[in-house]
N, C-alpha and C positions, 0 to 999 in steps of 0.2 A: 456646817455639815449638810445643808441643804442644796437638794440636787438645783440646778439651772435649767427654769421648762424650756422644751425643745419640743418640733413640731413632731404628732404623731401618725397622722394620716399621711399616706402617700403621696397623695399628688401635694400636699406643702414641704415632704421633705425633699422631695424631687426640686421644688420651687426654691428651695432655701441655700439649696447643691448646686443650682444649675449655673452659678458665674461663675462658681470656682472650680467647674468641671473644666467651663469653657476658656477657662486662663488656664487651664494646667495643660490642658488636649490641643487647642486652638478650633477653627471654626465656629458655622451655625448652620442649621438646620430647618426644615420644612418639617412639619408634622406627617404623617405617614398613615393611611387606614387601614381596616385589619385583613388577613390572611384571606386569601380567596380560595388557599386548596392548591396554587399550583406557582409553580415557578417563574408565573406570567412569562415567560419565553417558551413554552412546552414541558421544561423539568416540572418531576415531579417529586423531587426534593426537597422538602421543606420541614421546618422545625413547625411545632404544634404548640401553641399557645389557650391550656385549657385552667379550666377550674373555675376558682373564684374572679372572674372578668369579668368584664361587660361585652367583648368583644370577640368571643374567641373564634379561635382560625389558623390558618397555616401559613409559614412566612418563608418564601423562599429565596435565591439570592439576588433574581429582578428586584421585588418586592423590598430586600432590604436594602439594596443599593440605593434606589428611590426612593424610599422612606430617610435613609440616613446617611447617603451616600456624601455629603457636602461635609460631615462631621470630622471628618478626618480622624477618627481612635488609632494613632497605632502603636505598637507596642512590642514587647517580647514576649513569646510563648515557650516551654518547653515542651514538646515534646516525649510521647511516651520511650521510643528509644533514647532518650538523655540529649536530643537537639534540641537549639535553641532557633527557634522563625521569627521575623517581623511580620506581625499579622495587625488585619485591621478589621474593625465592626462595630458596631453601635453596642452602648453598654448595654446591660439586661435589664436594670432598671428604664430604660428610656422604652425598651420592647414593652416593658407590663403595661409604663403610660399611655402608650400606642391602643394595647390592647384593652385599656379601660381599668386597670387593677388600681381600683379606688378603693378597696379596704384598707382598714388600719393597719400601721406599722406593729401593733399590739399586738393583734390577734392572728396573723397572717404570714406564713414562710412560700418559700420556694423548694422543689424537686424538680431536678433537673436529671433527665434519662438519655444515654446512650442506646445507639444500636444493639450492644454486647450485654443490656440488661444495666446498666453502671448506672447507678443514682447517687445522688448530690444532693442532698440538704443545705437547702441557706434559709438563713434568718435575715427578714426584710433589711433591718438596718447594715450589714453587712454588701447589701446593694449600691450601698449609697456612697457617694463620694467620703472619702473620710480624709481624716487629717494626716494622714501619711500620702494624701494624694493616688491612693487607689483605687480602684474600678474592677467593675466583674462585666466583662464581654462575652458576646455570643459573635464568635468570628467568622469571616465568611471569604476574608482574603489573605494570603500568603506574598511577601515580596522576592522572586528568583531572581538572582545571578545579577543583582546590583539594578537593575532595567526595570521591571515591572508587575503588577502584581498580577495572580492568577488565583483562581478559585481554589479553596486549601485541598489537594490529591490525598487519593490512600485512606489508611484506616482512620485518618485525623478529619479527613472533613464529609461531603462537603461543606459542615458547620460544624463548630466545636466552642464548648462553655470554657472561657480560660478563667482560671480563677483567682482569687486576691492575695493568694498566699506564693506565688512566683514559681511555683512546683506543678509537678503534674499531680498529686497526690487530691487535688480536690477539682482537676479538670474533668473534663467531659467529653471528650472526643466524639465526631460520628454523632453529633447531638441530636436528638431525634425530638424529644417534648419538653416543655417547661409547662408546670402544672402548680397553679396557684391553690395552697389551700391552707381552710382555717385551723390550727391551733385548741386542743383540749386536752384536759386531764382530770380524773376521777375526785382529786381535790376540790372540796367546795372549802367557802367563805365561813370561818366560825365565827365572824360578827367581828371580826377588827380586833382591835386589842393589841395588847404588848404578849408577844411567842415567849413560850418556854419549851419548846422542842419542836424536831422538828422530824418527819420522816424521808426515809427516800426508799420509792419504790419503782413498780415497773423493771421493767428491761434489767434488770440485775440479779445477781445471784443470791446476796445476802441483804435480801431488806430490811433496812434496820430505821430504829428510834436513835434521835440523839440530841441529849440535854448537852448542858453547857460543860460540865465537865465532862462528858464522851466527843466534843469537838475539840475540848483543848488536851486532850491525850494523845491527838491526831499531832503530826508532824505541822510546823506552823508555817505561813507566809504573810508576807505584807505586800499592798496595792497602796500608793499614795492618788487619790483622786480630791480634785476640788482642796487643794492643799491640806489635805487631813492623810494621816497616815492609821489603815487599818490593816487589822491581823486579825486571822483567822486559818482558813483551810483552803487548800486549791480546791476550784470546785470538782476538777479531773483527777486530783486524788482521792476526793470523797467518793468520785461515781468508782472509776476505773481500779484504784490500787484498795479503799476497804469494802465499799460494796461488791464490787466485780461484775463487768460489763456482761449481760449474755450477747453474744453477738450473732447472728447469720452468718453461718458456713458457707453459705452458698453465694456470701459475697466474698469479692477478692479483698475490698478492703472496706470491711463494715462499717468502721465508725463516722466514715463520712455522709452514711444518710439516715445518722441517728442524731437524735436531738432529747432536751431534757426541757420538760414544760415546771418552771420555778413559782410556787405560789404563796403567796403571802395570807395573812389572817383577813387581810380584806377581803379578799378572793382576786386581786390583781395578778396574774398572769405574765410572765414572758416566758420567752423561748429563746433557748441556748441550743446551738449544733454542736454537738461534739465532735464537727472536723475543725470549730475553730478554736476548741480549747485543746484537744491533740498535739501532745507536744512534738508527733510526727507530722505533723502538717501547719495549723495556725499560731500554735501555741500563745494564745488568747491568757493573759493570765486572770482567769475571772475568778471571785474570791467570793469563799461564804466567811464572811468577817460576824466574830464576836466581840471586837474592841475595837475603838478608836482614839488615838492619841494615846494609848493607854490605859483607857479606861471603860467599862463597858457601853453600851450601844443606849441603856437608855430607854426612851420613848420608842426607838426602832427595834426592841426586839431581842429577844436572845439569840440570834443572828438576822444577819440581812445580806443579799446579792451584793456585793459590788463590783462594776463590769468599766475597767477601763476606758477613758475617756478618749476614745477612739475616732469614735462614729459620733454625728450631729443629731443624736437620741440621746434620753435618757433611758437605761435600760436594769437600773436597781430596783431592787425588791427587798421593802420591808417587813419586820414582824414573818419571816420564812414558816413557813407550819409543811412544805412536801415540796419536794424533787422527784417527780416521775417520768425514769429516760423510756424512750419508747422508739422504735424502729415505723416506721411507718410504712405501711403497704402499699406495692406496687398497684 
């Protein structure tokens, strides 16, 4: 029942991803420097790479052709009118490397903003190359009429975040910034130990306590990970169907730039997006597990995260003591 360590800092899981990016995509690449503000051809176009970097700056489609033009990404996009494009651009994660984003895989997500106000929440490890052979791009070119490709026209470009789920439901059209930042929540550390409950709060309507018997009253599921098979609760049914999400009205589709910060008795931390547990969009089946193999959890806890074996992270949380979803500010 033990997890397999797996790298957590950035620039080693970019290192750990990058052959079997470049066996799945083809090419290779020049390394590329950070944003100057301008299109280098005179546009003044450009995506905004701020936050927690070392580099930040503006990248626009000189600048990214140059930087990762030899990589060849391409791929299928849908489109907000229900089309589907072959588009092409360097992943997102290869932009943060670019721009210095050497914080930890821990502590650390992505928001990503459109023109139209649209934000996009990701969680670092979702960047990353994963075992289903997916990637999260920032696009910058379109293939027309079988010939050649052209800068992406219209309300889609001239750069757009496509996203890992093959929908447009977590893309980004019209991409205007990507903003790195760190990860927190009001839960502190009670000194380790084995949980006997656990809360979830924030961003919800009914914040509740829940001991072992108030999860197993809850509708059950199972995640087989690491050949052990656990039951327990969706984690999207615990936030969305008994706690109930509060969401912003004034997004068109809020839960993709909300996220749930998961904390254990240790005081270990991660971060879950609820676009990729949405069963309208990622449908991630991540599980607050109180038994394994059929038997309780043990040393880990009267529950603990477990987060499909996806992504080249380890991203479970033992001994759970809070869940607090949170919408984070523009």
């Amino acid at each position: 029942m033990a997890f397999t360590k797996r790298p957590r800092t950035l620039k080693a899981c970019i290192a750990a991803t990058a052959l079997l990016a470049l066996a799945a995509c083809g090419g290779g690449s020049s390394e590329g420097t950070g944003g100057t503000g301008d299109g280098g051809d005179g546009s003044t176009a450009a995506v905004r790479i701020v936050g927690a970097v070392e580099k930040p700056g503006a990248y626009g489609e000189h600048e990214l052709v140059a930087a990762f033009g030899k990589w060849a990404f391409t791929h299928t996009g849908n489109y907000a009118d229900g089309s589907k494009h072959d588009l092409r651009g360097p992943p997102l994660i290869s932009l943060l490397r670019n721009a210095g984003g050497t914080g930890s895989v821990d502590d650390t997500f992505v928001i990503a903003t459109g023109s139209s106000g649209r934000r996009v929440a990701y969680a670092m490890p979702e960047l990353l190359f994963d075992s289903s052979g997916r990637y999260i791009f920032v696009d910058v070119h379109e293939w027309v009429d079988g010939t050649t490709w052209i800068p992406i026209a219209g309300a889609e470009g001239p750069f757009r975040l496509t996203g890992s789920d093959k929908s447009f439901q977590r893309d980004v059209p019209n991409l205007r910034q990507l903003e790195v930042r760190t990860f927190r929540s009001a839960a502190v550390a009670v000194g380790g130990g084995v949980s006997s409950a656990l809360t979830v709060s924030g961003a919800v309507n009914k914040p509740a306590r829940f001991d072992l018997a108030a999860l197993q009253a809850l509708p059950a599921s199972t995640v087989v990970f690491d050949s052990d098979t656990y039951t327990g609760v969706s984690l999207w049914t615990l936030l969305h169907g008994t706690a109930g999400l509060k969401t912003d009205p004034a997004l068109r589709d809020p839960t993709v730039a909300m996220v749930a910060v998961v904390t254990g008795s240790s005081g270990h931390k991660e971060l879950i997006t609820l676009g990729e547990i949405d069963p309208a969009h990622d449908k991630l089946n991540v599980l607050v597990a109180y038994a394994v193999n059929g038997r309780p959890l043990g040393a880990d806890g009267m529950a603990r995260l477990v987060v499909p074996e996806r992504y080249f992270v380890t991203r479970g949380v033992m001994n759970l003591v809070d869940i607090e979803v949170q919408t984070p500010p523009p």
